[in-house]
Structures are given as C-alpha cells and as structure tokens.
Wavefront OBJ file of the C-alpha trace (Angstrom):
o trace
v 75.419 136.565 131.564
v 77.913 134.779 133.871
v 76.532 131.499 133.118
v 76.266 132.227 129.397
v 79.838 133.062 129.153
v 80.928 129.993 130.779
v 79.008 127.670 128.896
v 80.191 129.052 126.104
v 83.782 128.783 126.950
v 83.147 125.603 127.435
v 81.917 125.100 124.102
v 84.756 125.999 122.947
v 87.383 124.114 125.448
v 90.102 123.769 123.177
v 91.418 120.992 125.261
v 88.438 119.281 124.239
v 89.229 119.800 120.824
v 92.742 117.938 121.289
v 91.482 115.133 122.895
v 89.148 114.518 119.615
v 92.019 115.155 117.720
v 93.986 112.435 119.656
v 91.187 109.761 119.713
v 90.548 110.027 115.695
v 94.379 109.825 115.259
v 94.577 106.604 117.283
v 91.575 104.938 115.796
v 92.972 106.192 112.537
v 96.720 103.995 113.455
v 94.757 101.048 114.897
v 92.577 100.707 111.445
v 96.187 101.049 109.802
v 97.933 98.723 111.551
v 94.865 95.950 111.346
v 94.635 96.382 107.474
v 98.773 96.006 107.423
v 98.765 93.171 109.923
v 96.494 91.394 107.317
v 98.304 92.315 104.551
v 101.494 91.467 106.167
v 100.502 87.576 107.065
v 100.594 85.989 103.878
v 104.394 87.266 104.227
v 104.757 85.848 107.887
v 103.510 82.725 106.755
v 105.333 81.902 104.046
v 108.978 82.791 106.109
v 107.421 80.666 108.851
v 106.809 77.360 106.767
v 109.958 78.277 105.086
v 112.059 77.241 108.615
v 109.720 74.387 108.924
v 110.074 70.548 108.084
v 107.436 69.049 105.394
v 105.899 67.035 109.003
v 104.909 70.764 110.099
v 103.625 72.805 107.404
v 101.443 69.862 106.460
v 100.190 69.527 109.972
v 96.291 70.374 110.829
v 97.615 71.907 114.079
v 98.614 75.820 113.644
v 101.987 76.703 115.259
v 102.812 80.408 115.079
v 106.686 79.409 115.020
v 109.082 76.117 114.091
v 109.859 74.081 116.716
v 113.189 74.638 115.436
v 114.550 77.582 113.610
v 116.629 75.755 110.527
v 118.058 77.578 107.321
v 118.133 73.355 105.621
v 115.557 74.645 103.528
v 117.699 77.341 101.946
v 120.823 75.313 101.952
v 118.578 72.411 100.095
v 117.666 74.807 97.878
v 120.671 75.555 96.580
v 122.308 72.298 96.645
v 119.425 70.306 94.791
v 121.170 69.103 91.359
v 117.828 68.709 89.807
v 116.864 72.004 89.917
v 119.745 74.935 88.896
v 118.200 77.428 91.600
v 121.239 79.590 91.313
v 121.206 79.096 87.199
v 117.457 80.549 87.242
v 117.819 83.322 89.610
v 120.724 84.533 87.558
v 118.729 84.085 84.329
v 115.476 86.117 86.203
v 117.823 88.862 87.040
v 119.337 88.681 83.671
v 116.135 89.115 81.741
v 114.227 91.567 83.969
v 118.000 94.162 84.212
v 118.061 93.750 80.452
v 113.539 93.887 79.491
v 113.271 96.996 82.323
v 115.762 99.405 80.706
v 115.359 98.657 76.747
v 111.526 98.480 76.856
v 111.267 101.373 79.096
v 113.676 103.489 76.420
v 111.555 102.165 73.550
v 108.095 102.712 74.781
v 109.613 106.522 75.503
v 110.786 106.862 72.178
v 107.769 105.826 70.437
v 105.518 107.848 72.835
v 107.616 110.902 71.982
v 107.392 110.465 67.918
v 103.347 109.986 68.523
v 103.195 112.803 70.366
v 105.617 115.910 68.579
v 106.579 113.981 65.335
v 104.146 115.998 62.582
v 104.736 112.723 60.041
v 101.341 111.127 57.953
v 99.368 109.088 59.401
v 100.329 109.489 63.145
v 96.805 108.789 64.240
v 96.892 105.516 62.171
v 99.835 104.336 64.243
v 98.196 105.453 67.353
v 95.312 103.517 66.645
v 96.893 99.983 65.775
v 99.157 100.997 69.532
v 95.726 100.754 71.039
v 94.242 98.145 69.409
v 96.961 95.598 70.383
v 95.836 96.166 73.919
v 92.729 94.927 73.326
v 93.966 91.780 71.956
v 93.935 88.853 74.348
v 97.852 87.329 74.842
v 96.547 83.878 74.017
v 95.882 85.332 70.626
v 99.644 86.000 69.789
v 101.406 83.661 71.965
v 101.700 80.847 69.130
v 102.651 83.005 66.591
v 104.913 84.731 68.899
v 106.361 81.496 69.181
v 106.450 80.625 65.920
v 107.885 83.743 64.491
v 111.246 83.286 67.875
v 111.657 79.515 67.331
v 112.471 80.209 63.321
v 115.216 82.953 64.180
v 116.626 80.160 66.515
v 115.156 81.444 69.877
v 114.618 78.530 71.641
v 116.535 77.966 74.934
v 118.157 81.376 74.492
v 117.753 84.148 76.796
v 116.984 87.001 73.901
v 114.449 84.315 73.082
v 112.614 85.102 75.849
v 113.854 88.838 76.294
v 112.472 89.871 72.764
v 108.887 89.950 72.830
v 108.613 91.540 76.416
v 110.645 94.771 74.760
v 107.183 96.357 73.058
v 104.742 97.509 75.547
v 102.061 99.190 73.998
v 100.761 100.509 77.230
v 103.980 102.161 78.127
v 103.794 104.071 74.641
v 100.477 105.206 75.367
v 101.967 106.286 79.047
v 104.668 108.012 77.402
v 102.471 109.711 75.126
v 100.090 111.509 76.780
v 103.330 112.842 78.792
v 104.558 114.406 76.277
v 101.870 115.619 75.084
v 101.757 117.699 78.359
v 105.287 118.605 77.759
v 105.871 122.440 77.804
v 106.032 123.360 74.396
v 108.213 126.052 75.064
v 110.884 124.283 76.367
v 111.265 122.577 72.892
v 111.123 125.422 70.971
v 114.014 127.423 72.973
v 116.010 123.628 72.110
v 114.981 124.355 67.907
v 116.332 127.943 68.451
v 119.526 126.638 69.607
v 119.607 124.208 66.463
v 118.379 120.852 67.599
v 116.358 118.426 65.605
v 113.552 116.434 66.762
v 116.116 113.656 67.619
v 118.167 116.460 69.729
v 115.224 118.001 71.749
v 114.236 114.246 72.342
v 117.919 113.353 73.647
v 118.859 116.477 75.790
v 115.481 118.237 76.829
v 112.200 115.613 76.881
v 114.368 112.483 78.046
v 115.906 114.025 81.270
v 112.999 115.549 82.206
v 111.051 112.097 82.005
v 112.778 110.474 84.439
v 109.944 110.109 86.729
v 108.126 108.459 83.780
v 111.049 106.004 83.342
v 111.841 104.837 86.853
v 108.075 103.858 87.438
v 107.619 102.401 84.265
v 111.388 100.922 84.516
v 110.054 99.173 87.545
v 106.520 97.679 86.685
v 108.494 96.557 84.103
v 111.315 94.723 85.589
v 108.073 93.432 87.956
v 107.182 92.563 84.918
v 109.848 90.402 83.724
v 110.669 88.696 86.896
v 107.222 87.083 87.560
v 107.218 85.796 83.878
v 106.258 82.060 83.901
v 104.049 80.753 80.396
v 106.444 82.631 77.783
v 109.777 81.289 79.665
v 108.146 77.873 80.545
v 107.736 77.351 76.570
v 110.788 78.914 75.412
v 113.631 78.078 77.857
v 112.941 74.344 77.879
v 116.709 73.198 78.522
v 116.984 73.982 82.676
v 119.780 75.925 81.776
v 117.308 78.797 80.319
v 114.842 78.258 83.131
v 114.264 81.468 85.346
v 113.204 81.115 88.739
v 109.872 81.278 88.646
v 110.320 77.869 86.428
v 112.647 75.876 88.792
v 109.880 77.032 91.894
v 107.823 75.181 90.219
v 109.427 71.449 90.400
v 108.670 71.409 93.841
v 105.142 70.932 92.741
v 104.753 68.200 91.028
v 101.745 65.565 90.797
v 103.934 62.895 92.378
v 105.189 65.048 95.007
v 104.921 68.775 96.860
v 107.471 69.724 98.517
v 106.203 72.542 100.348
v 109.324 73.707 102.699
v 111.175 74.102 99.396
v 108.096 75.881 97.708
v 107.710 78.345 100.409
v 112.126 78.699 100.867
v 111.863 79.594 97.172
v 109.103 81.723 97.615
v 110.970 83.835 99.895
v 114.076 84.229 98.030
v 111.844 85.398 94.749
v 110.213 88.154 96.195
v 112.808 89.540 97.778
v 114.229 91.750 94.485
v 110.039 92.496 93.865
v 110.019 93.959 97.253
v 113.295 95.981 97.502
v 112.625 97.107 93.846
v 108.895 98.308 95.169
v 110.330 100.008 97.866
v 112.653 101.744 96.380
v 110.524 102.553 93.050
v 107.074 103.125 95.107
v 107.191 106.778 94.747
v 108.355 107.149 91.446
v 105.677 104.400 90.537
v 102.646 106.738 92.109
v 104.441 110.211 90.418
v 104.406 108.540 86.751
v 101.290 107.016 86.773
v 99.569 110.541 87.667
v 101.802 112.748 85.803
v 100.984 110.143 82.072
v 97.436 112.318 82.023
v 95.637 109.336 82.812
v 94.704 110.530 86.714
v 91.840 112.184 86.831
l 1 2 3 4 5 6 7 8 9 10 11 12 13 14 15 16 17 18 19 20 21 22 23 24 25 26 27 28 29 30 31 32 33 34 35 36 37 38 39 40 41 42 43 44 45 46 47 48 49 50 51 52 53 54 55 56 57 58 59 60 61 62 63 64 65 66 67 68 69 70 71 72 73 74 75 76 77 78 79 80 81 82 83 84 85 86 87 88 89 90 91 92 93 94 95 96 97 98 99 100 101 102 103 104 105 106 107 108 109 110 111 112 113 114 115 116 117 118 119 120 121 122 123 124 125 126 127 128 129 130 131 132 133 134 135 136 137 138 139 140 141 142 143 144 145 146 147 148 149 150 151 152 153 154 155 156 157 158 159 160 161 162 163 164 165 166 167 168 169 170 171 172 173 174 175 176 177 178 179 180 181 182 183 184 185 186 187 188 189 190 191 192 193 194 195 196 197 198 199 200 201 202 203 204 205 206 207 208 209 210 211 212 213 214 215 216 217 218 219 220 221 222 223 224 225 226 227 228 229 230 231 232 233 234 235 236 237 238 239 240 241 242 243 244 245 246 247 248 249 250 251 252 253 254 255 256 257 258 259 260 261 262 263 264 265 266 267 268 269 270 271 272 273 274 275 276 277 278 279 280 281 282 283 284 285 286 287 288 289 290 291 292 293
C-alpha cells in the first residue's frame, strides 16, 4: 500500500507538471521568435542596404552591416531635382488622408441603405454591388480613364482620388453589419422621432466605429501603395505619389539600388505605424462584418 501511494504521488508530482508547462512555453517563444526573425529580415535588409554605397549592396560578398553607417542616401533622396521625393510623399499622404475617410463613410452609408432601407429593388442593387467584384480591374481601367480624362482629370489629384472612393467590398462589409445591428436599438431612435437618415447619423454610425477604423485603414493601405492608376493619371511629376518617383531609380539604363532601398524605407514607414496602430481594430471589423465563421 506504501509503495502504491507513493507511486502514485508521484504520478501526480505537480512539480512535474510545471516543468512541462515551462518547456512547451519556451519551445512555444523559440518557434515565435524564428517565424518573426524571418519575417523581420526582409525589413533588416532593406535598412541595411539603405546605409550602404551602390559598391556594397551590389557586392556577391554578404556583410551583415555597412562598413560605414551614412544617412547620404536619405539626404540624396531628398535633394535629387529629378525626382520631387518630398512633392510625392506629400501627394501619397494627400490622397490616402482624403480616399481612407470619404470611401470608408460611403461604403457605410450604402451598406446601411442595403441593409434597413425597405425601398424596390434592394436585392437588384445588391446584386450589381457583387457583381462588380467579380469583374477583373483591367476590365474598367480604360474606361475609367476615359470617363476622368473628359472631366479634365489628368494630372490632378481628385483625378486620381475619385475612382478609389467606391469600394464595393466595403459595402458588402458594412452590410452584413448592419444587418446584425440590434433592431431594437433603432426602433427606441423611431420612437423618439428619427428618420432613417437620423437613426443612421446618431445610433448605427457611432456604434460602427470598429467597422470604420479597420476599414479606414486597409483603405488608406490602400491608397498609399497605389502605382498603375497614379502612374497613368498623374503624368506631370508634380502629381506623382511616391510610389511613382521610387520607381526612377529603376530604370533600364540604370538601378540605383541605395536610393531604391532609402526610399523603400521612408514608404513603409506610415504602412507600418498605421498597421500598428489600426491592427486591432483591423482583426475586430473583419470578424464582427458576419463574414468569420
């Protein structure tokens, strides 16, 4: 009985138990770490070559550092009269403040009237929403261009702003959120005498928010990376956003790679402190649209 006892106390060591614990936990940090290490170098890399001179990056031999830590490359970058660096950032940040917002608001509006709006031939509506996502870009992109170069939309910034306000996948979002919106909540706004329009305004748009700050930032994600609908539009370099004057430093004559990766660096620097910041909301509105699951 003794021995019985014992060996089952030590069955059930509980110290045992904590070293298990302890051993998954640091297996579970080291896989972690390895997948974010890998993640991460693409990032090292491209601030490393971004200190370098065009004799290192292009070098066969791999150096983990510069022989010399220089900022030239940023100061070049600036101070090339070729290519209006500044000009384009400010005309990124321009277009992706102005596309995030309006699109976002739109998208929510028409997602609301689809959902609650009892009007003929919702479903209809719904339906051609839908069916535009199935059409490939390259379909509309000359008559896009068509229809924004007769209004006089050429080397203008609403030129390019305009057709990145419709998102027909944020309406769809927005939809099936509302859809899940608590009726009551609406009705005790119709008891109080507000119209569609009012119950929209005060009661379904603040309580969206969520909704709007992930959309809002895939959206201004969005805007910023734009490169084919900006490239064709904002010929003049004064309209060129950045990801346009990044890409002069590849040419066919000439790569200048120092300058490629400098710029580089400065472009993603908004994407990632707007991801950070947004992450959260991003993973809360995607599951609370209806579409998780």
């Amino acid at each position: 009985m003794t021995g019985a006892t014992k060996g089952t106390t030590s069955a059930v060591d509980p110290r045992a138990g904590r070293h298990r614990g302890l051993a998954g936990t640091i297996v579970t940090y080291l896989v972690l770490g390895l997948v974010s290490a890998v993640f991460l170098l693409p990032f090292y890399v491209m601030l490393r070559n971004s200190m370098m001179t065009q004799m290192e990056v292009s070098s066969p031999d791999w150096h983990w550092l510069p022989a010399v830590f220089s900022l030239d490359n940023y100061r070049d970058l600036f101070s090339d009269p070729s290519v209006p660096m500044g000009t384009a950032l400010g005309n990124s940040l321009l277009i992706a403040v102005v596309t995030a917002p309006v699109s976002t608001i739109f998208a929510s509006m028409a997602g609301y009237a689809l959902a609650r709006l009892p009007v003929p031939g919702r479903g209809a509506v719904l339906t051609y929403v839908v069916v535009t996502m199935m059409i490939p870009g390259s379909v509309t992109f000359v008559p896009t261009f068509v229809v924004v170069g007769a209004l006089g939309g050429v080397n203008t910034t609403w030129g390019i702003i305009a057709p990145g306000l419709f998102n027909a996948f944020a309406v769809l979002l927005f939809r099936n959120f509302y859809l899940r919106f608590p009726a009551e909540i609406e009705e005790a706004g119709r008891l109080d005498g507000l119209g569609y329009l009012g119950v929209y305004r005060r009661l379904a748009l603040p309580n969206s928010v969520t909704m709007l700050a992930s959309l809002g930032a895939l959206s201004f994600i969005d805007a910023w990376n734009a490169f084919l609908w900006p490239l064709v539009i904002g010929q003049d370099p004064a309209s060129w956003t950045a990801q346009i004057a990044l890409s002069t430093f590849l040419t066919a004559q000439s790569v200048n790679l120092p300058g490629l990766f400098a710029g580089a660096v400065i472009i993603i620097i908004p994407l990632a402190v707007m991801f950070l910041v947004a992450q959260r909301h991003i993973v809360q509105g995607l599951t609370t649209s209806g579409l998780k699951g």
